[in-house]
Steps between C-alpha positions, in 0.01 A plus 500: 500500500741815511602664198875548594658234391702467823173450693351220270572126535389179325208310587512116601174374289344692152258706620121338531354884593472730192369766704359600850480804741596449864413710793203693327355525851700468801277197606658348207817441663435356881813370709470382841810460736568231688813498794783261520396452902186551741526807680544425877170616678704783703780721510589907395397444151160560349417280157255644270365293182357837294359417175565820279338646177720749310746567717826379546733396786681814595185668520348281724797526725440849460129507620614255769772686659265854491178324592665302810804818583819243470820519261453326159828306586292360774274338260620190341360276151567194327503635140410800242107429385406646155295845505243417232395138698263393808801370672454341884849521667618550841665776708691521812487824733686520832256556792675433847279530788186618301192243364434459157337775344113527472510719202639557171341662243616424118222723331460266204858431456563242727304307805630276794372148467690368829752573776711273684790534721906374472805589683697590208494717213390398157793425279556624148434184274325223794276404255422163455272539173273744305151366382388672164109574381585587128269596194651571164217714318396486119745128449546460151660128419396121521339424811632140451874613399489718849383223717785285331813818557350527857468139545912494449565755685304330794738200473780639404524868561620765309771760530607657855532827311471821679263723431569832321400696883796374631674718232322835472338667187713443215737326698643807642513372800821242361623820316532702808716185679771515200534851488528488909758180500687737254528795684279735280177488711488511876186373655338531879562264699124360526529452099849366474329112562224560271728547247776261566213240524358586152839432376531205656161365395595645159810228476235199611295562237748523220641164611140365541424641167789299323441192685145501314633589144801193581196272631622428798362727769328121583795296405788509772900503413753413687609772753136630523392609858146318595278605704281281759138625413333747761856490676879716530676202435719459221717217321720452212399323209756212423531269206448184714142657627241264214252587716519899444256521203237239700469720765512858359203370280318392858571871608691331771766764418595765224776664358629817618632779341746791675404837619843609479745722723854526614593181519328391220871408322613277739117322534370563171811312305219284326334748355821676364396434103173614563647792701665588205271493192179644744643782733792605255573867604328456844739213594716743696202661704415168636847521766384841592132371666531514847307165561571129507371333192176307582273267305177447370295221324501542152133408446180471736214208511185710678310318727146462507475631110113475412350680204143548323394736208138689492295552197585879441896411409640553925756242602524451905786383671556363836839361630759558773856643449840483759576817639717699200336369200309706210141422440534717202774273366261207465243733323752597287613167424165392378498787257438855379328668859453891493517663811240729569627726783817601336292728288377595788801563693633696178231748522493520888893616387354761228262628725765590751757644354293731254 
């Protein structure tokens, strides 16, 4: 958890995990991608699934676009992939009238593990799900009282936070969108969305957040938006609905909570109490966002959530996660889990700027 205050948020469950240390080894930390469609067999596009060590996206674009002599903007992917991770995930280059290439050479960074054809580009978030390969090193709690907190959490879920990436170290990253929505900061244009989407995600959580200390991030009120599970459809809660509570304990659907923006007044009238004790002197800043509020689920139920603990004190984890959603908020949900590679990360930064 953060230590600015602005960047920490309340957990669901006590913790059941005194202690453990994550991503020790970037083999510690696997995700595999998996599309929202089949690629089409043909077409200007070629797809390559590149399982990386080390590295992250941008620099595989990088590579890619030297390695194969076309414009990084002609290379398209589904998501960011964490550096210190094995991470499989695909990537899109535009190759009209040429075959697929025979070669690519990744050193030890990366390698291609298969290439397939489709006639478009690969979209920015056309994910369907990432698969997770976890171990937590050096676990110190009850075996038992884990298996019970994960247990819930595999029936019920546990908070849609995001993670603290989305919002830079420190949270500068929100910092940097104030001081731009009031005039004293003026950022490049390929940053201006970063920013404005830390905000953003900045607001969710601090409604999330006070839905958990009220108890009722799992209890709906009238004038809640729900949201059909694994869908973009959205209804109203009413006070004639009894069957609301039946089926958000199915996970047939969940409450959602706002990422807000300009017209967040005029949909957002719900939320205006909350608006007003949570965002206080940001209230303003939300008219200025140049977006359309949107939604997300306040909570997430993984799928396929298996578990098992070795006798030297490692937890694995396997389970499957929408497009969007934090891996590293379920670890810290169960608990107290150090992160290994921002020490390393911090030194990497000492190192460079010496």
């Amino acid at each position: 958890m953060s230590n600015n205050p602005m960047m920490s948020w309340p957990r669901a469950i006590a913790p059941s995990l005194q202690s453990a240390v994550l991503k020790q080894q970037p083999a510690d930390f696997q995700v595999t991608e998996h599309l929202s469609f089949s690629t089409s067999g043909d077409g200007e596009h070629c797809f390559l699934l590149i399982e990386k060590t080390g590295a992250n996206t941008q620099w595989i674009v990088k590579k890619l676009a030297q390695q194969l002599k076309v414009r990084e903007r002609d290379i398209g992917y589904a998501g960011l992939k964490d550096r210190h991770a094995i991470t499989r995930q695909w990537f899109s280059i535009h190759l009209p009238g040429q075959d697929n290439p025979t070669e690519i050479s990744g050193d030890e960074e990366f390698k291609v593990l298969r290439i397939e054809r489709n006639n478009k580009k690969l979209k920015h978030g056309a994910i369907a799900y990432n698969h997770f390969a976890i171990r937590l090193r050096d676990c110190v709690g009850s075996p038992e009282k884990i298996a019970e907190h994960l247990t819930v959490i595999r029936d019920r879920g546990y908070p849609n936070y995001f993670g603290l990436q989305r919002f830079g170290h420190g949270g500068r990253n929100v910092e940097k969108a104030v001081a731009m929505l009031e005039g004293k900061f003026k950022a490049r244009k390929n940053q201006r969305s970063i920013y404005l989407s830390a905000l953003r995600s900045w607001f969710f959580n601090q409604l999330l957040a006070r839905r958990i200390e009220c108890g009722t991030w799992q209890s709906p009120r009238v004038g809640d938006r729900m949201q059909l599970a694994g869908t973009r459809s959205f209804f109203m809660a009413t006070d004639d609905d009894t069957q609301l509570q039946q089926r958000l304990d199915s996970g047939d659907i969940h409450i959602a909570g706002p990422l807000p923006g300009e017209d967040a007044p005029q949909v957002m009238s719900e939320y205006a109490e909350l608006v007003e004790s949570i965002w206080q002197n940001y209230a303003s800043m939300i008219e200025k966002i140049p977006s359309k509020t949107d939604w997300r689920a306040l909570r997430v139920i993984p799928k396929a959530l298996d578990w098992r603990f070795d006798d030297v004190g490692h937890l694995y984890l396997e389970f499957e996660l929408p497009s969007g959603c934090y891996a590293t908020e379920l670890l810290s949900e169960l608990g107290n889990v150090s992160d290994a590679s921002l020490k390393s990360d911090e030194e990497f930064n000492r190192e460079n700027t010496a």
